[in-house]
N, CA, C and O of each residue as an XYZ file, in Angstrom:
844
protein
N       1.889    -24.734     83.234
C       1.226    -23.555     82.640
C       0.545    -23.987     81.346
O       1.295    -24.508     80.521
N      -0.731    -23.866     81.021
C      -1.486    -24.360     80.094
C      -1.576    -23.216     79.051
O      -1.331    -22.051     79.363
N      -1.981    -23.637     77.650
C      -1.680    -22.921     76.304
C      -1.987    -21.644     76.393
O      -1.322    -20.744     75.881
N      -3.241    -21.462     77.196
C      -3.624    -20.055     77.088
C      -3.278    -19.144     77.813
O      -3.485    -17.962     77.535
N      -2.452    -19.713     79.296
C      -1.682    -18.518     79.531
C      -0.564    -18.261     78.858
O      -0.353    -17.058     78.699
N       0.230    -18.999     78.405
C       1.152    -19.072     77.438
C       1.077    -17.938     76.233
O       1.900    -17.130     75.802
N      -0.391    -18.277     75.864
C      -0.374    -17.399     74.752
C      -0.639    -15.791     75.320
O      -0.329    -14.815     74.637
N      -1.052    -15.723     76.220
C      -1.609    -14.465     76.992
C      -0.368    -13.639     77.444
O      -0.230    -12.416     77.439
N       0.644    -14.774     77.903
C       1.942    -14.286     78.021
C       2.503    -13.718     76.792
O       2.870    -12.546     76.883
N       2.636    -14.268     75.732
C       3.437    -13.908     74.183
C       2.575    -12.287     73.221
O       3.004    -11.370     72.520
N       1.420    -12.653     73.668
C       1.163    -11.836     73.085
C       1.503    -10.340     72.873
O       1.493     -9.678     71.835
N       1.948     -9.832     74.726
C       2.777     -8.864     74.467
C       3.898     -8.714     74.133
O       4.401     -7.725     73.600
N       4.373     -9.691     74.425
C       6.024     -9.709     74.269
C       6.259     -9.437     72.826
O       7.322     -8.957     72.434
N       4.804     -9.883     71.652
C       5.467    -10.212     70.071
C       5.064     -8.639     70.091
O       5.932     -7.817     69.797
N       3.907     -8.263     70.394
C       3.808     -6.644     70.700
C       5.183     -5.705     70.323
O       5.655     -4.930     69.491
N       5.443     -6.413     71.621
C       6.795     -5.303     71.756
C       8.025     -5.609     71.020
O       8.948     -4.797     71.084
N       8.159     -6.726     70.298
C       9.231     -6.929     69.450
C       9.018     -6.305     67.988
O       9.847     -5.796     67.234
N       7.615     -6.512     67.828
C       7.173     -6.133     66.495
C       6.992     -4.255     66.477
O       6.569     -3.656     65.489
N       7.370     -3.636     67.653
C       7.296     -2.173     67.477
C       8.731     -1.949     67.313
O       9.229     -1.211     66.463
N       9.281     -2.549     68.076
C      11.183     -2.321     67.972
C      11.623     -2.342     66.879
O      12.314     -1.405     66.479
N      11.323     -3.486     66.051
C      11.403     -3.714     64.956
C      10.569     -2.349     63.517
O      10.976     -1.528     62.695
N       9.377     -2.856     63.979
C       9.341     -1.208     62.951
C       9.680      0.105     63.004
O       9.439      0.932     62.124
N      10.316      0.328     64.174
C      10.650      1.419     65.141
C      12.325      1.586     64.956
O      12.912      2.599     65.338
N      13.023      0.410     64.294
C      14.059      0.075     63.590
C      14.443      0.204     62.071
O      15.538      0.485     61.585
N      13.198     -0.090     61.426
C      13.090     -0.276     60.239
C      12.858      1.428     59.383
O      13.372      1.886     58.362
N      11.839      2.015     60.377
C      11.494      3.350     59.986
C      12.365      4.501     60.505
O      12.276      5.679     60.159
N      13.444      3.835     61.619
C      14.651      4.750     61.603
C      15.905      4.750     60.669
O      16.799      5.576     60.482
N      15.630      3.487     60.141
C      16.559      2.727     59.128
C      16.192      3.972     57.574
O      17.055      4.657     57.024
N      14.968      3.936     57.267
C      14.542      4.743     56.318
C      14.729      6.031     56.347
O      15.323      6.541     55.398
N      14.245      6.893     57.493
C      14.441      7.890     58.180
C      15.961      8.686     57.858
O      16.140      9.707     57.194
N      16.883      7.910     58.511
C      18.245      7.925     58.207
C      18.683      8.345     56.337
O      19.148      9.411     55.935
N      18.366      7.218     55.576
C      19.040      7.429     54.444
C      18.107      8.648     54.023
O      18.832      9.467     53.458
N      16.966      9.039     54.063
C      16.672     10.169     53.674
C      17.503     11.321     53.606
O      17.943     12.000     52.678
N      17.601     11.354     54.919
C      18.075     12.644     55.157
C      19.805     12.254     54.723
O      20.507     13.220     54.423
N      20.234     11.313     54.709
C      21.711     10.843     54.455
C      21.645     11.012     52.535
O      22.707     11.257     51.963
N      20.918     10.925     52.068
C      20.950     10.982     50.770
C      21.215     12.799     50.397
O      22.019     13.386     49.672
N      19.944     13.320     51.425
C      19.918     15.053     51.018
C      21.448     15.614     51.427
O      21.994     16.546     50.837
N      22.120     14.767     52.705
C      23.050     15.623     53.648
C      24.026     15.803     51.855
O      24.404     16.822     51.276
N      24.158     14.135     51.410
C      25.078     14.000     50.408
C      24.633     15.027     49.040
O      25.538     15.512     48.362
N      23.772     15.193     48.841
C      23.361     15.724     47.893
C      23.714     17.363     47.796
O      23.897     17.966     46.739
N      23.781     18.103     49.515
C      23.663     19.214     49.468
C      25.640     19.717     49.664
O      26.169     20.828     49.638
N      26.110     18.623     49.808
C      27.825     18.930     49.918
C      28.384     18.541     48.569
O      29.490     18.894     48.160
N      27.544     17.802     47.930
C      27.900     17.347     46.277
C      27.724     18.496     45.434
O      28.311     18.474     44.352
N      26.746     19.894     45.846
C      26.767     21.078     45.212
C      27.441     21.655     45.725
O      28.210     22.060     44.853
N      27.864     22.183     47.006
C      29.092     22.759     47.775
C      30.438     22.264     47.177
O      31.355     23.082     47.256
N      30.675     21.261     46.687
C      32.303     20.652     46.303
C      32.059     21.385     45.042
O      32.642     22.415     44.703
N      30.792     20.519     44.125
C      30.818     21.253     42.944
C      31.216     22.976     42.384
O      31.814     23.129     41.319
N      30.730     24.384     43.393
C      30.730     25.154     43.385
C      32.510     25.831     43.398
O      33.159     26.466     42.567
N      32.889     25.177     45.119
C      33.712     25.295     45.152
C      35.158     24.342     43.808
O      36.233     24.824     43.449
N      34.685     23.260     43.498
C      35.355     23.057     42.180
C      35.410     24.487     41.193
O      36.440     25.104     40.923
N      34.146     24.800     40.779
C      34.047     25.991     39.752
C      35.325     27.119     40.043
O      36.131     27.540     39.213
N      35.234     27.439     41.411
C      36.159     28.590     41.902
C      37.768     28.090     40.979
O      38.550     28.492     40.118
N      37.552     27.148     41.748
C      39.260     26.648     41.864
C      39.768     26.799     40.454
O      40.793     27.458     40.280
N      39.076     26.189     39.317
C      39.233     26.447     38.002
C      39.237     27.727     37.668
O      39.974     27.992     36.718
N      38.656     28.601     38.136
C      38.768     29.889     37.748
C      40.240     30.540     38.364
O      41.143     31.280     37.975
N      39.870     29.773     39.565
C      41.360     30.573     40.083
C      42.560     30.414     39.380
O      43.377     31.311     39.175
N      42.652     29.166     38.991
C      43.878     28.453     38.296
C      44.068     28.904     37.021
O      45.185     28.843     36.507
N      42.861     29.469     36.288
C      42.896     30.263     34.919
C      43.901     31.798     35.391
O      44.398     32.723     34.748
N      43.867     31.599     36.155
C      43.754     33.718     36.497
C      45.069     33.594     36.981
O      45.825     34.539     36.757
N      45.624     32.324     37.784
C      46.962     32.413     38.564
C      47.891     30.932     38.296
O      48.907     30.652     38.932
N      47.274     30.068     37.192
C      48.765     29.102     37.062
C      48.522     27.992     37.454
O      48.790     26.914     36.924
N      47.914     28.252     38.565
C      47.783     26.967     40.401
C      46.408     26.831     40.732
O      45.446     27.407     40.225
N      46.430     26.270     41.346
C      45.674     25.501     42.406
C      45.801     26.523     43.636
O      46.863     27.125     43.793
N      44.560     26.749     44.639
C      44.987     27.172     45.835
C      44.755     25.934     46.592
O      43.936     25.015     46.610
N      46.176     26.419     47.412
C      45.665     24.979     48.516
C      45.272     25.232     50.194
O      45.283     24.483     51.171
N      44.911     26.732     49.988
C      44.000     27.768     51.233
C      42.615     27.938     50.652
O      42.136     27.775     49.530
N      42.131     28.339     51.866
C      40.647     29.432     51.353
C      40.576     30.211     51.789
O      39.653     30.995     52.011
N      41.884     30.151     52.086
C      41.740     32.256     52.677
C      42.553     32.520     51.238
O      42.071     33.568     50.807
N      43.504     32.073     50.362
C      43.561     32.641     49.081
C      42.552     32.538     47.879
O      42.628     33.222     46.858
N      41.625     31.612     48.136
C      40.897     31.675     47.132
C      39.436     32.147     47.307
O      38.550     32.240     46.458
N      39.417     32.415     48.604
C      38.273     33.494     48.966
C      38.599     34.763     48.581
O      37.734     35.461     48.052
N      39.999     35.288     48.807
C      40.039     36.242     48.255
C      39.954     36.683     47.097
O      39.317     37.705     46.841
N      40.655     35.903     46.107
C      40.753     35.749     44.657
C      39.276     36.069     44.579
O      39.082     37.263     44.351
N      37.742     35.051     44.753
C      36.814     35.440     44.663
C      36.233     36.748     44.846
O      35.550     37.319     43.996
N      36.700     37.468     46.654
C      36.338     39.087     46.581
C      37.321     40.102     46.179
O      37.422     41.271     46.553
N      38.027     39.426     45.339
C      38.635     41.348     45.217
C      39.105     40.858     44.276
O      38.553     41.537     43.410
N      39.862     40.023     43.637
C      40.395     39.843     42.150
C      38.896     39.774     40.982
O      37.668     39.753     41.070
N      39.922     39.759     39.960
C      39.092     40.304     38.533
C      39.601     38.783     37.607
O      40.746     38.339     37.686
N      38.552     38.172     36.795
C      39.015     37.343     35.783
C      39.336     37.767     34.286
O      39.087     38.973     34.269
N      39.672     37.466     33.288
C      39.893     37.908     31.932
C      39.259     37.486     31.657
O      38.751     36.595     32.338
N      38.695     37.907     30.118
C      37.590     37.564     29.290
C      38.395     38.259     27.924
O      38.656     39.458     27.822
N      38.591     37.616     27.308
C      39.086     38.060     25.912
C      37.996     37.674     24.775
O      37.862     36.520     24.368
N      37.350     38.606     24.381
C      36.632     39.110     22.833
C      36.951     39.224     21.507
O      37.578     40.204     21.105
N      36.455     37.985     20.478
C      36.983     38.062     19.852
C      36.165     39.078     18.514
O      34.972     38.795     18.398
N      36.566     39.946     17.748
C      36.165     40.816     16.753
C      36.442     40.129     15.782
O      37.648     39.904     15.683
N      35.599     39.550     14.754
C      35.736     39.362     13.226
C      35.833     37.584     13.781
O      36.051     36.938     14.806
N      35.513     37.383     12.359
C      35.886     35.688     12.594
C      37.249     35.164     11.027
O      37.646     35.935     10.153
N      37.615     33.733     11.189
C      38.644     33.728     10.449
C      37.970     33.112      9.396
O      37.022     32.331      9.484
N      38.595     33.569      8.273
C      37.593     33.138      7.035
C      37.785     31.500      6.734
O      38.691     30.837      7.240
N      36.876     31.021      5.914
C      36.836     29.712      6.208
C      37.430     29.131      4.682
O      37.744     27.958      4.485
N      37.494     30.074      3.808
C      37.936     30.103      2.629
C      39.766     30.043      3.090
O      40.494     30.234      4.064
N      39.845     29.606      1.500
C      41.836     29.527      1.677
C      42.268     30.657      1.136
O      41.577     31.105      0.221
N      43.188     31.224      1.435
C      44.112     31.939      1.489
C      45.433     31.496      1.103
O      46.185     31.082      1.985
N      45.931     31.540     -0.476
C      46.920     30.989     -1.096
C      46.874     29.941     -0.971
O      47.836     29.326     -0.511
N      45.493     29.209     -1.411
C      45.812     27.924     -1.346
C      45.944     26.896      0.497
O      45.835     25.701      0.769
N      46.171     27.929      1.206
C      46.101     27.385      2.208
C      44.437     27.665      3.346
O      43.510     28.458      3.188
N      44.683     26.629      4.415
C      43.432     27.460      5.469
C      44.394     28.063      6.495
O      45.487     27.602      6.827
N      43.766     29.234      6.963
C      44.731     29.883      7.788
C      43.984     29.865      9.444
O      42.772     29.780      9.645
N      45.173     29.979     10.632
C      44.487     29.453     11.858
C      43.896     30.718     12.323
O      43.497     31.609     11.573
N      43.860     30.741     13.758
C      43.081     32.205     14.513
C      44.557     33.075     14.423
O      44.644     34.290     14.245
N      45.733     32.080     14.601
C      46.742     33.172     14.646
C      47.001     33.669     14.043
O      47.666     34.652     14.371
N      46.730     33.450     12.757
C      47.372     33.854     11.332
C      46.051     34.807     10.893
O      46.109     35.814     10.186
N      45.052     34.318     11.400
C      44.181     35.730     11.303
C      44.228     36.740     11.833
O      44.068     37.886     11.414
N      44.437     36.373     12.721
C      44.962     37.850     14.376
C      45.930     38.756     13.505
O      45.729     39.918     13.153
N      47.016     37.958     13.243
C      48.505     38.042     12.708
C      48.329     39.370     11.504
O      49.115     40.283     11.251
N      47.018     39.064     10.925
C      46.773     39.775      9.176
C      45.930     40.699      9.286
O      45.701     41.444      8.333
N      45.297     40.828     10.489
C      44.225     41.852     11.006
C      42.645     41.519     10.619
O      41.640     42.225     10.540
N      42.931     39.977     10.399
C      41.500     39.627     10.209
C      40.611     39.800     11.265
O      39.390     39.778     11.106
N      41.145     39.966     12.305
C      40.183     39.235     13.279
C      41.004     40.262     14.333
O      42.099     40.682     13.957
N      40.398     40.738     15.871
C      41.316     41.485     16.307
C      40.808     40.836     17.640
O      39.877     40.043     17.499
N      41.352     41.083     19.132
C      40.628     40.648     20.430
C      40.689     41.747     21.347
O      41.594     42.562     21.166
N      39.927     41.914     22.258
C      39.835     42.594     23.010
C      39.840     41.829     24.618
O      39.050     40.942     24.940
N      40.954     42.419     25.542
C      40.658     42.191     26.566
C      39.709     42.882     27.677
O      39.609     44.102     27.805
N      39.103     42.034     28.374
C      38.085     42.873     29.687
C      38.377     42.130     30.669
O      38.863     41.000     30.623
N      37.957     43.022     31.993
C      38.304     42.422     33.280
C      37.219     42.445     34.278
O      36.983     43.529     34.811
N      36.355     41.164     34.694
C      35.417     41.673     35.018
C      35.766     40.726     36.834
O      36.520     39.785     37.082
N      35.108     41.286     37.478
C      35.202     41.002     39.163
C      34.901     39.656     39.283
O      33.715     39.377     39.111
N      35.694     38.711     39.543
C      35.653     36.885     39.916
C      34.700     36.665     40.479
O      34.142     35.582     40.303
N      34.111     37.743     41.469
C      32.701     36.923     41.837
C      31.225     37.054     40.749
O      30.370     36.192     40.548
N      31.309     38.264     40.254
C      30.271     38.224     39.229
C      30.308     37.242     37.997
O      29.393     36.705     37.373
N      31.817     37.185     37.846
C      31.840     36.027     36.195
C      31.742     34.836     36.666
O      31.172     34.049     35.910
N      32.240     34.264     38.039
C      32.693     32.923     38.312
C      30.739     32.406     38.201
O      30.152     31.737     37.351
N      30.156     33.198     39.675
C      29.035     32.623     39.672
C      27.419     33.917     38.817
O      26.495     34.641     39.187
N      28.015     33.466     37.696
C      26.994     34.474     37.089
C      25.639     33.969     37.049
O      25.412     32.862     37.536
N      24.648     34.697     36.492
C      23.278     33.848     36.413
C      23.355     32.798     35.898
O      22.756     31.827     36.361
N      24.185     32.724     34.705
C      24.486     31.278     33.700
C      24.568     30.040     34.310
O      23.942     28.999     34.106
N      25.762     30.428     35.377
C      25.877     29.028     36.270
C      25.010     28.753     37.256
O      24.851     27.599     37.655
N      24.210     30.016     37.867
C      23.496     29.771     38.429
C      22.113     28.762     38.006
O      21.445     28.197     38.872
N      21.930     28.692     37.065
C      21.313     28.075     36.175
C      21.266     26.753     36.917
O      20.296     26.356     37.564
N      22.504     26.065     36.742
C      22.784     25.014     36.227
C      23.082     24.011     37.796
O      23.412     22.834     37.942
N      22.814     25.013     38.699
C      23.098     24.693     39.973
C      21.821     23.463     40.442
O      20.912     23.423     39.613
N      21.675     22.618     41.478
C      20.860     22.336     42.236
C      20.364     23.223     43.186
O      21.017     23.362     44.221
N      19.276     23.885     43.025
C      18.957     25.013     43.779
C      18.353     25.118     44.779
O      18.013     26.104     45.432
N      18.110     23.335     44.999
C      17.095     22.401     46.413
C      17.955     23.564     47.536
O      17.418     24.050     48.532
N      19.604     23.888     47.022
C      20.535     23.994     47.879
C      20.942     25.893     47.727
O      21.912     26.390     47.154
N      20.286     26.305     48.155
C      20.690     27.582     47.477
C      22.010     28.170     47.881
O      22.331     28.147     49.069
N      23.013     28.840     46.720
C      23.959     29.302     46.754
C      24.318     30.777     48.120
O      23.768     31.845     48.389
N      24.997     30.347     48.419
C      25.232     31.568     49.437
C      27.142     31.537     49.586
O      27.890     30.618     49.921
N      27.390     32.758     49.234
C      29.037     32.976     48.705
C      29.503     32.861     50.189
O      30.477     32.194     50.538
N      28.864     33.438     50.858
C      28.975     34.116     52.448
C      29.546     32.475     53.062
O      30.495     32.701     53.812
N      29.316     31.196     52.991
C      29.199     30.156     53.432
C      29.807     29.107     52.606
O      29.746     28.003     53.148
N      30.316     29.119     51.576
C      30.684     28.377     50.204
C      31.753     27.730     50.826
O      31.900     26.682     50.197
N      32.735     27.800     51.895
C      33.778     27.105     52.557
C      33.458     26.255     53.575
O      34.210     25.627     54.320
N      31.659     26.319     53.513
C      31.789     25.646     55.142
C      30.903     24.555     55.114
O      29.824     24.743     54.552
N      31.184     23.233     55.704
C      30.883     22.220     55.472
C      28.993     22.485     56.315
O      29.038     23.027     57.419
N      27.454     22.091     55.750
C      26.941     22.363     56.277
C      26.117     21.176     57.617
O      26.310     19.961     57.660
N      25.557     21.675     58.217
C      25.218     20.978     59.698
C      26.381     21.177     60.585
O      26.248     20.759     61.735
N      27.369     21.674     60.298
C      28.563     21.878     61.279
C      29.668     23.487     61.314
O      29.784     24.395     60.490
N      30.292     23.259     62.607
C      30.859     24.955     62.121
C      32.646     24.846     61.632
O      33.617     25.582     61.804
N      32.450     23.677     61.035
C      33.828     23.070     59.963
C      33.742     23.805     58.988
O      32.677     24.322     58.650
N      35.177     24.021     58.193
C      35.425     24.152     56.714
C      35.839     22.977     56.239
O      36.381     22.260     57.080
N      35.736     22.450     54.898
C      36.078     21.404     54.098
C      37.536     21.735     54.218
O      38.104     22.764     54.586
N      38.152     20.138     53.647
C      39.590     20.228     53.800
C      39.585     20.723     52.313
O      38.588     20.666     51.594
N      40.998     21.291     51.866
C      41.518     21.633     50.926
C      43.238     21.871     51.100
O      43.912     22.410     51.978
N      43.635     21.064     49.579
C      45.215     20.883     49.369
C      44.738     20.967     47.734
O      43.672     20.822     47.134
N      46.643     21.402     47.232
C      46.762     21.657     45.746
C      48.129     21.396     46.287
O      48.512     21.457     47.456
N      49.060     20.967     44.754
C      50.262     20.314     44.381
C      50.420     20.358     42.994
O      49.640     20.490     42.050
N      51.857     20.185     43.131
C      51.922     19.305     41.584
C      53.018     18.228     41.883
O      53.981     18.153     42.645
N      52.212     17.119     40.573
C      52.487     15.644     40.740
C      53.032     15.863     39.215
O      52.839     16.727     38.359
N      53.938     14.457     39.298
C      54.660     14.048     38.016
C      53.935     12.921     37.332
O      53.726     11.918     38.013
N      53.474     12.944     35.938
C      52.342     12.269     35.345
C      53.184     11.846     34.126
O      53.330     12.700     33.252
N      53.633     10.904     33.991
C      54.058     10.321     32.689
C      55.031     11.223     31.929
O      54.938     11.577     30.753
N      56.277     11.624     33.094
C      57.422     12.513     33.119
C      56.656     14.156     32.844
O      57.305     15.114     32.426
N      55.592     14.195     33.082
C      54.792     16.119     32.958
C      54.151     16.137     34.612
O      53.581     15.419     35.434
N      54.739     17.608     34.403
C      54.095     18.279     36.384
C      52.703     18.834     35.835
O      52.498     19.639     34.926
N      51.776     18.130     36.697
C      50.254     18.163     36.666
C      49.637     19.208     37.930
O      49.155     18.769     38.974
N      49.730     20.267     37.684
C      48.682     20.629     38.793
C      47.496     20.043     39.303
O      46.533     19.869     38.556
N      47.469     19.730     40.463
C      46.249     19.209     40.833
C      45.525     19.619     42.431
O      46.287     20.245     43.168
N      44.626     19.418     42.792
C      43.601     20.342     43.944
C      43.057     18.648     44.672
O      43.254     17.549     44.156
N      42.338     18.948     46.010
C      41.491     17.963     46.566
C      40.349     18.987     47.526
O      40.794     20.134     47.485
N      39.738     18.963     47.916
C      38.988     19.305     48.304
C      37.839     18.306     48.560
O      37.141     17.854     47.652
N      37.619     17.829     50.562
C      36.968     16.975     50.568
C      36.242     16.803     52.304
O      36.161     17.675     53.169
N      35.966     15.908     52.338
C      34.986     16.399     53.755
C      34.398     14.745     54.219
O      33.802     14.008     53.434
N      34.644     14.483     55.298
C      34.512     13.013     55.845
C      33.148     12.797     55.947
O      32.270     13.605     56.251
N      33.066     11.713     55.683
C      30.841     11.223     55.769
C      30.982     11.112     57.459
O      29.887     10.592     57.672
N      31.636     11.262     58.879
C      31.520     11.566     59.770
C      30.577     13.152     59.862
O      29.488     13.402     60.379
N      31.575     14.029     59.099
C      31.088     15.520     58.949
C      29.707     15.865     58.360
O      28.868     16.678     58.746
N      29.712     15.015     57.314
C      28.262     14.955     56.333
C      27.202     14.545     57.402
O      26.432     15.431     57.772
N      27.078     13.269     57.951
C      26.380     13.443     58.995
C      25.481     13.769     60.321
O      24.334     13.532     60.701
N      26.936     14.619     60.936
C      27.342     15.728     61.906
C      25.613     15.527     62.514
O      24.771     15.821     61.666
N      25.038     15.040     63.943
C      24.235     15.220     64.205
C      22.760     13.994     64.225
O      21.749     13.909     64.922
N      23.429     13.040     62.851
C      22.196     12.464     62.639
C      23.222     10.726     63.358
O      24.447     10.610     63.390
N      22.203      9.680     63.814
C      23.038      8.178     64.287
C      23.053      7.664     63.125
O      22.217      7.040     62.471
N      24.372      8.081     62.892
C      25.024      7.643     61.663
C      25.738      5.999     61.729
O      26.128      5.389     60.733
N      25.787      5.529     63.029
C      26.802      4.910     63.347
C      26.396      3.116     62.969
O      25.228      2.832     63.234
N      26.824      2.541     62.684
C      26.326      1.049     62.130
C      25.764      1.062     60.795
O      25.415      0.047     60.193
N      25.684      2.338     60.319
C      25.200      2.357     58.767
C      25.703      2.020     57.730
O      26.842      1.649     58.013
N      25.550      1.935     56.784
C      26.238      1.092     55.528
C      27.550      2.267     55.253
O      28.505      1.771     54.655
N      27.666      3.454     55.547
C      28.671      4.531     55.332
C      29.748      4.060     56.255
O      29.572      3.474     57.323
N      30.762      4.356     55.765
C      32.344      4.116     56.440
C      32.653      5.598     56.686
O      33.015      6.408     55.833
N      32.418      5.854     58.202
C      32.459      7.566     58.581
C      33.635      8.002     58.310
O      33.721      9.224     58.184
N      34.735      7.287     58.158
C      35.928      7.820     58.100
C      36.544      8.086     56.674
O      37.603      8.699     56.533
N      35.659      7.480     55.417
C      36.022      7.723     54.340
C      35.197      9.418     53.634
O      34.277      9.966     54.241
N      35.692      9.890     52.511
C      35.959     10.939     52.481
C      34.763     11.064     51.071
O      34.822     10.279     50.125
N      33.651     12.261     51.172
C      33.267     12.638     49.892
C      33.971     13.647     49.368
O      33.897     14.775     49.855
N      34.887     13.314     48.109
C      35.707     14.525     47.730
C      35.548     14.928     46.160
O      34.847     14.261     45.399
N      36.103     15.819     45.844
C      36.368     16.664     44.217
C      37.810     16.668     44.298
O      38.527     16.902     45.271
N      38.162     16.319     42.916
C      39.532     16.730     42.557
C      40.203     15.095     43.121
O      39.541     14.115     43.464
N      41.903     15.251     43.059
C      42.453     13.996     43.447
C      44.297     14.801     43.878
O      44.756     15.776     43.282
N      44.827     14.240     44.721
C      46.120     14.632     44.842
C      47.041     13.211     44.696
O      48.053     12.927     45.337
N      46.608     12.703     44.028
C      47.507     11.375     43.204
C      47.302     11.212     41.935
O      48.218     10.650     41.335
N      45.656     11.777     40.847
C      45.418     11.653     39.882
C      45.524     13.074     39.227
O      45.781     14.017     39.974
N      45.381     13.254     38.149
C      44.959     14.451     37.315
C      43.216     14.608     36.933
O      42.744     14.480     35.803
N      42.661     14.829     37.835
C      41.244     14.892     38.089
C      40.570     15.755     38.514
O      40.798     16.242     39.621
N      39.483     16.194     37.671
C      38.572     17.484     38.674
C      36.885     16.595     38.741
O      35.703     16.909     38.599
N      37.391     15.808     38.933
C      35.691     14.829     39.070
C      35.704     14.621     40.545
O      36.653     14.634     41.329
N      34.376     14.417     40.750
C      33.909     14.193     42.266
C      34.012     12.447     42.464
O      34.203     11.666     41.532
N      33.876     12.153     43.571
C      33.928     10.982     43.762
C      32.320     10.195     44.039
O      32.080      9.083     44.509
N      31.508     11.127     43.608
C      30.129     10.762     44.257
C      29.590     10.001     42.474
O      28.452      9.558     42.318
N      30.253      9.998     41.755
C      29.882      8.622     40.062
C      29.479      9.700     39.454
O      28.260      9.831     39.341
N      30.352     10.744     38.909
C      29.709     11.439     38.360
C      30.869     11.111     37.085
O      30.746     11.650     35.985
């Protein structure tokens, strides 16, 4: 067989290697796109649901380690808000500076309690603010992992920390789940490891995504 059928032969063949290949490369890209947004849009979902949990734990002690209790807490419980009237003078008082208690204590300063509904204070406009809003908030859905008809896992405990009981929460959701849908499989992600908030070995309310 002489050069030029040779080459007549190759020519498709590099054809078709060289489409596989970009046809590889641009699914390769393709992928982390949308693998970057999937992460991005459950990194505000943990976040949110973080917010709750803190609120809840203000209002009740704990951690929930349901979301059927801390959904509720959200629709039908009320948070505190204590107001403070007068401020404590900054001047001394016999020689001394005196604290908020000792102002409270003398009638410098007086507080007022209010009780306003957990879902209006937790996610008020304020925080709404501060949200990624690529992802818009929806209360209706705040438990549920999205691209799938999962809820995120969630556990609370308390751990012993340098002889002190630490309340602590996890709340977290497998990069299998994050996925859910897209060929995730051979990718630089380990499907079985976990994007989570909170820690049930540490005293932590940080996410695990480097924040």
């Amino acid at each position: 067989m002489n050069a030029k059928k040779i080459t007549l032969i190759l020519i498709p063949i590099n054809l078709i290697l060289a489409f596989f290949v970009y046809d590889s490369i641009s699914s390769e890209v393709e992928f982390n796109k949308l693998a970057k947004e999937r992460i991005a849009e459950n990194v505000q979902k943990l976040k949110d649901l973080r917010t709750l949990q803190i609120a809840y734990k203000r209002e009740n002690e704990v951690f929930a380690d349901n979301f059927t209790s801390l959904i509720d807490f959200l629709e039908n419980d009320s948070t505190t808000i204590i107001k403070s009237v007068g401020e404590t003078p900054d001047s001394l008082i016999n020689g001394q500076q005196i604290s908020d208690a000792q102002a409270l204590e003398m009638g410098l300063i007086s507080r007022d309690t209010f009780y306003v509904s957990a879902k209006e204070s937790i996610f008020n406009e304020t925080y709404l603010k501060t949200r990624n809003n690529q992802y818009p908030f929806d209360i209706n859905s705040i438990t549920e992992i999205p691209n799938t008809n999962k809820q995120y896992n969630i556990d609370a405990n308390v751990i012993e920390k340098g002889k002190v009981s630490v309340q602590v929460f996890e709340i977290s959701v497998t990069f299998k789940d994050v996925f859910n849908g897209l060929d995730a499989e051979n990718k630089k992600y380990d499907l079985n490891s976990f994007l989570k908030v909170g820690s049930m070995t540490e005293a932590s309310l940080n996410g695990n995504w480097g924040e």
